[in-house]
MIDOSE-1310 file (N, C-alpha, C; in nm, 2 decimals, decimal comma, always signed):
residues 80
xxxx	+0,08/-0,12/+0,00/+0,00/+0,00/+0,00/+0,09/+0,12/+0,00; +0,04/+0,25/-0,05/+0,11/+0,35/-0,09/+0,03/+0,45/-0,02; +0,08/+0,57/+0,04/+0,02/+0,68/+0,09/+0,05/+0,83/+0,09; -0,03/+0,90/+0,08/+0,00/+1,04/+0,06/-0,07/+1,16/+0,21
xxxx	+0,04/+1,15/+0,32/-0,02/+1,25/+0,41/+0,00/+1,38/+0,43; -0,09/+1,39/+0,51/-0,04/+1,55/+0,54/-0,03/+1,55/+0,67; +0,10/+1,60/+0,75/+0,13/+1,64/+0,86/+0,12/+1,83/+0,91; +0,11/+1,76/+1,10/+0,02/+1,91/+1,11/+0,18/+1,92/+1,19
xxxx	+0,29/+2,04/+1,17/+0,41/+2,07/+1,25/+0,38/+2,14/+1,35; +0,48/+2,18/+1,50/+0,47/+2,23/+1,56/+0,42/+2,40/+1,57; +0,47/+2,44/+1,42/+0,47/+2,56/+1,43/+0,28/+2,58/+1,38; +0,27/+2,47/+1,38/+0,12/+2,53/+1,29/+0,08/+2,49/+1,13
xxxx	+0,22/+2,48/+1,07/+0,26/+2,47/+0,94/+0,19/+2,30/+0,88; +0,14/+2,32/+0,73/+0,14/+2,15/+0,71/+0,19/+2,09/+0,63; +0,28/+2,02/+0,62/+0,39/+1,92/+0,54/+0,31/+1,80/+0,48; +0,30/+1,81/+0,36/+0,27/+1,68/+0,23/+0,41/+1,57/+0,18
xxxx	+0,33/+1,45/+0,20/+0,42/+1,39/+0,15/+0,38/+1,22/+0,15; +0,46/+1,18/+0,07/+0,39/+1,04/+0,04/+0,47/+0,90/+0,04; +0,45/+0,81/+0,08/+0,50/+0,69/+0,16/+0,47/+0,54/+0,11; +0,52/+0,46/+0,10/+0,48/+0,33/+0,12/+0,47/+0,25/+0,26
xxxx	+0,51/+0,32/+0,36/+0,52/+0,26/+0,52/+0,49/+0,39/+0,59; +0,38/+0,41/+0,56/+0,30/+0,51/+0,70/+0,37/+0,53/+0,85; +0,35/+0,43/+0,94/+0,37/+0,44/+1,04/+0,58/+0,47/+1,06; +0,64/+0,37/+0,95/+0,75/+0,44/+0,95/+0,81/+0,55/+0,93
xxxx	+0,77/+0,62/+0,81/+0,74/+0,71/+0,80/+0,73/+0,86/+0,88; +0,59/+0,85/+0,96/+0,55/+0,92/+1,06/+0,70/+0,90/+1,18; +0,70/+0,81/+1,24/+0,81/+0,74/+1,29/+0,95/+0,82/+1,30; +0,99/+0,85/+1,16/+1,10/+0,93/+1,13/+1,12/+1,10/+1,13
xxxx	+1,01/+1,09/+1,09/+0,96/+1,26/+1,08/+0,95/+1,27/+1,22; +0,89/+1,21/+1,35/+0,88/+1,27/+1,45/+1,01/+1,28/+1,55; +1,12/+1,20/+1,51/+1,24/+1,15/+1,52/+1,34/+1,26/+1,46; +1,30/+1,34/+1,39/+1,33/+1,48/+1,34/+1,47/+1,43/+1,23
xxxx	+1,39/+1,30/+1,20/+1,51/+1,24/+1,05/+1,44/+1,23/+0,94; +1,31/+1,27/+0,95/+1,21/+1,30/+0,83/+1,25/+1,39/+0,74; +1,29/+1,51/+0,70/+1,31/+1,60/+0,59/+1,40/+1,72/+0,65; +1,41/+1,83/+0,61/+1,47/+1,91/+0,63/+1,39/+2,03/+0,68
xxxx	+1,26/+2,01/+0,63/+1,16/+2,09/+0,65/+1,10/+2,10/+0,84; +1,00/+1,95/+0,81/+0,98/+1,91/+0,93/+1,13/+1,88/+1,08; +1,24/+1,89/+1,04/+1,29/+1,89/+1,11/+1,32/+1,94/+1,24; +1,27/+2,08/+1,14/+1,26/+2,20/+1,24/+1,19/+2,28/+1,27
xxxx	+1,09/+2,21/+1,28/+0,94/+2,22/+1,27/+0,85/+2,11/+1,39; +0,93/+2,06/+1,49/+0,92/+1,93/+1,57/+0,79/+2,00/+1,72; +0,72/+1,95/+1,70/+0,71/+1,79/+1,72/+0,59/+1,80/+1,56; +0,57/+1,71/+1,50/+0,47/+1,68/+1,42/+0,38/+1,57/+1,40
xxxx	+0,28/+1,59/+1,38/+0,16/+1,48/+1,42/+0,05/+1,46/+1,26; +0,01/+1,33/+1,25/+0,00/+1,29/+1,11/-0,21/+1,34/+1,17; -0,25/+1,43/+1,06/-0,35/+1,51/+1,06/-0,46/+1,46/+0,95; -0,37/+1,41/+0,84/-0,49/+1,35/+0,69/-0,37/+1,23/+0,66
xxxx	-0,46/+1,15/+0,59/-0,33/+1,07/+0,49/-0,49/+0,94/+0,42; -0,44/+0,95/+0,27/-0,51/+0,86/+0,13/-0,45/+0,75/+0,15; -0,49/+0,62/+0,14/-0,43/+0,49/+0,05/-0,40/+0,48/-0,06; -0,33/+0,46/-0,17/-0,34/+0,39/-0,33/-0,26/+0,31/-0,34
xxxx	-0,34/+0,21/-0,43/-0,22/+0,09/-0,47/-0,10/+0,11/-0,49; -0,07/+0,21/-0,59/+0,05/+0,26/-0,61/+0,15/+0,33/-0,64; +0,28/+0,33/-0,65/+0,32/+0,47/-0,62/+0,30/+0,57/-0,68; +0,28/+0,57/-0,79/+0,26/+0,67/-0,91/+0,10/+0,76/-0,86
xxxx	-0,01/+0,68/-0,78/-0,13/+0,71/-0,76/-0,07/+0,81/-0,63; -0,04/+0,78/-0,52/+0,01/+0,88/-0,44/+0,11/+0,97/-0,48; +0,19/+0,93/-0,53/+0,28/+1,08/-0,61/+0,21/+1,18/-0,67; +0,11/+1,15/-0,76/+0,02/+1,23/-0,82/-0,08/+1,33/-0,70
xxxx	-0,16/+1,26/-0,61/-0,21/+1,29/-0,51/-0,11/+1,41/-0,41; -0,03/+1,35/-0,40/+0,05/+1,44/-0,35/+0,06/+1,61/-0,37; +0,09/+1,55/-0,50/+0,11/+1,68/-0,59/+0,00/+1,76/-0,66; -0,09/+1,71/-0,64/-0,22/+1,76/-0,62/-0,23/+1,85/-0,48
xxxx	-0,22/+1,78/-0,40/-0,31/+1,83/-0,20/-0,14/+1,96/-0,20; -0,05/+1,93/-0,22/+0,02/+2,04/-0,29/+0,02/+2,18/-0,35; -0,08/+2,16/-0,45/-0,15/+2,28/-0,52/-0,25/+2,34/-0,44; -0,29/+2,27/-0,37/-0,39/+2,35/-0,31/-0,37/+2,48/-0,17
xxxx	-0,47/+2,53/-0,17/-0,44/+2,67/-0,07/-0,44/+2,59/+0,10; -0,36/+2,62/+0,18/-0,38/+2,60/+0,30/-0,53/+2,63/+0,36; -0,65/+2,67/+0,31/-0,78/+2,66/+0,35/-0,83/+2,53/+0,30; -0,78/+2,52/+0,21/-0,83/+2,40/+0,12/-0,75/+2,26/+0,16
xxxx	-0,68/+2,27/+0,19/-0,59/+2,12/+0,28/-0,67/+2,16/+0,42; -0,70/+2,25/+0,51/-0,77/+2,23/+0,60/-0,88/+2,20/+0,61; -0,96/+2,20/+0,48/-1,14/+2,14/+0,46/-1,11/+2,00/+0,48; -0,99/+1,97/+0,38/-0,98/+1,86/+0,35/-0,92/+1,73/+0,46
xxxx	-0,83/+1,81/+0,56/-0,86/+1,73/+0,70/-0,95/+1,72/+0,78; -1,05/+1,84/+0,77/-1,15/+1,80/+0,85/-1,27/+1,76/+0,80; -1,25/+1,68/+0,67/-1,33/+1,61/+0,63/-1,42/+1,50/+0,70; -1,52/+1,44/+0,67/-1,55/+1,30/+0,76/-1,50/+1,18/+0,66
């Protein structure tokens, strides 16, 4: 399984990004070995995240929730 989440950072800020091992993943970013971004941005907590078969479907996805306006990734976590 393949995944595309969105993390909520300490500062407030939200970081996209997409995965084949979720919980590892999350795991490393909170461990402040996740990116460069979230690093410094600690502590970070997983807020949204999609399934797709594969990676191409979550890269796309990604890069989509990407484009969008920080109002618009916030509808979209508090979706049901």
């Amino acid at each position: 399984m393949n995944y595309t989440y969105i993390l909520r950072c300490g500062d407030g800020s939200l970081y996209t990004g997409w995965t084949n091992d979720l919980e590892k993943r999350l795991r490393t970013h909170q461990e402040g070995r996740g990116g460069k971004y979230t690093r410094s941005r600690l502590p970070v907590e997983l807020a949204y995240y999609e399934e797709f078969g594969t990676k191409e479907e979550a890269m796309r996805r990604e890069w989509e929730i990407k484009q969008l306006t920080r109002a618009e990734k916030e509808k979209l976590i508090e979706a049901p």
